[in-house]
C-alpha positions in Angstrom: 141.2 156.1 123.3 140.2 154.9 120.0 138.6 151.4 119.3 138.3 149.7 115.9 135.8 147.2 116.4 135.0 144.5 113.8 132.1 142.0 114.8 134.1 138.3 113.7 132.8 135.1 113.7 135.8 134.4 114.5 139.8 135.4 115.7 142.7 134.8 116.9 146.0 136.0 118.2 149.6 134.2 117.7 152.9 135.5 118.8 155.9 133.8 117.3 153.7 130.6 115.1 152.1 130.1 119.3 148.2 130.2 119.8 147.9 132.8 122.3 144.0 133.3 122.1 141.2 132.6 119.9 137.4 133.4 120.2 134.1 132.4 117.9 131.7 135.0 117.7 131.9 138.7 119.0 134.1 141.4 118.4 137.8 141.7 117.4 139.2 145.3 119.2 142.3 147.3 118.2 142.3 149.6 121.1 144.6 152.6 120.9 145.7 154.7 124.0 146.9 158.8 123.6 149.0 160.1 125.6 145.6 162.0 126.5 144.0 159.3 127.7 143.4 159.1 131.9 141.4 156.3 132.4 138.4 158.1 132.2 136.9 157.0 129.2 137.1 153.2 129.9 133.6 152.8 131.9 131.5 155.0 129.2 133.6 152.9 126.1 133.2 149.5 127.5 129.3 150.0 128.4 129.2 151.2 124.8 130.8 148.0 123.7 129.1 146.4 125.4 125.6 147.1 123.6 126.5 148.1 120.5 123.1 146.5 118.9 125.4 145.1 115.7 124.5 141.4 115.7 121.8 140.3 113.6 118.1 139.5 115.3 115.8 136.5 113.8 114.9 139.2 111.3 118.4 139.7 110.3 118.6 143.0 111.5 121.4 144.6 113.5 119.7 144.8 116.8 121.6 142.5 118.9 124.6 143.4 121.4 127.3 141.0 121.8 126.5 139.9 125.6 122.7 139.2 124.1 124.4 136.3 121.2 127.2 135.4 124.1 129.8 136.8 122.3 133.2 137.5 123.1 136.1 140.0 122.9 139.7 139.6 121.6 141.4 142.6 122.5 144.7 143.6 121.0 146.6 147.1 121.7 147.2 148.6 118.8 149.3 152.3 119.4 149.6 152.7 115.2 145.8 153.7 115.7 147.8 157.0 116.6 150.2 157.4 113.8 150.8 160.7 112.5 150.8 160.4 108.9 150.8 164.5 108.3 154.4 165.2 106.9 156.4 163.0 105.1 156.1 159.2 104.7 157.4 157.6 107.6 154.3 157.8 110.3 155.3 159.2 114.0 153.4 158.2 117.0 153.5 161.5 119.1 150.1 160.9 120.1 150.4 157.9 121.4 150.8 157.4 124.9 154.0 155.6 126.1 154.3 152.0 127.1 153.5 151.9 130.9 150.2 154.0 130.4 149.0 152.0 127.3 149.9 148.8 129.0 147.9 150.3 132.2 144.8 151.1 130.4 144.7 148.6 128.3 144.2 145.8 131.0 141.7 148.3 133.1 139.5 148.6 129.9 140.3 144.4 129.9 139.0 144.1 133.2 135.8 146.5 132.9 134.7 144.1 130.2 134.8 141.2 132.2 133.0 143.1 134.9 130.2 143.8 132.9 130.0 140.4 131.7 131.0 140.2 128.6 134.5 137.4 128.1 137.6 138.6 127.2 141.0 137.2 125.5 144.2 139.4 125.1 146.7 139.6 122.4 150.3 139.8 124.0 150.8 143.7 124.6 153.9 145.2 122.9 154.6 141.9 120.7 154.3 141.1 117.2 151.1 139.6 116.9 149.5 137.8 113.8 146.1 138.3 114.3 143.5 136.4 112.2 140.1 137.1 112.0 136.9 136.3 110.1 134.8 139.6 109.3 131.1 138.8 110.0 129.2 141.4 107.5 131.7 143.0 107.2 130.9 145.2 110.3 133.7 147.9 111.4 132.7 150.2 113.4 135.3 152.9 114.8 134.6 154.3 118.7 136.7 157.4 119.7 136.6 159.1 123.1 
């Protein structure tokens, strides 16, 4: 799985000019699924996520995770995070995982968020999304496992 992770203050998802989900503060995640992935990953990625210290303290350092500033998540699948761009100029997608298993690990990793407490939104798997977001920083961090 690979994660692109951008600390917002704030984002949104709309599919066809329709609000689908917005959030303030937290993190905006493009979450890309091989055909690799298992499953396995999800508990130690989402812990990670989960206090990643990448908020400011009173100090304005990064010290902060986003359940400590009651942050949120918006969390959009994103399987181009697996493009091939090697030969040629049209990317493949080899690498990604097919539909059923991205869909599949995509909500579990949705779902261990919540667990752990930290709220989650979706983006509309598989649709064309416009996503809009407001960098805080900026901070992008990418997380591969």
């Amino acid at each position: 799985m690979k994660l692109v992770i951008q600390r917002v203050s704030s984002a949104s998802v709309s599919v066809g000019g329709k609000l689908i989900s917005q959030i303030g503060k937290g993190f905006l995640i493009l979450l890309g699924v091989s055909q690799n992935d298992d499953g396995s990953q999800i508990e130690w990625l989402t812990k990670k996520v989960s206090e990643l210290r990448i908020f400011p303290d009173e100090n304005g350092k990064m010290n902060l995770s986003v359940k400590e500033v009651g942050g949120e998540v918006l969390l959009v699948s994103q399987f181009t995070l697996y493009a091939g761009c090697r030969k040629g100029r049209r990317p493949d997608f080899n690498e990604a995982a097919p539909p059923d298993l991205a869909e599949e690990l995509y909500m579990q990793f949705a779902v261990e968020l919540q667990k752990i407490g930290v709220p989650t939104k979706l983006g509309v798997f598989a649709a064309h999304m416009d996503v809009k977001l407001v960098n805080d920083g900026p901070v992008t961090i990418i997380l591969e496992r």
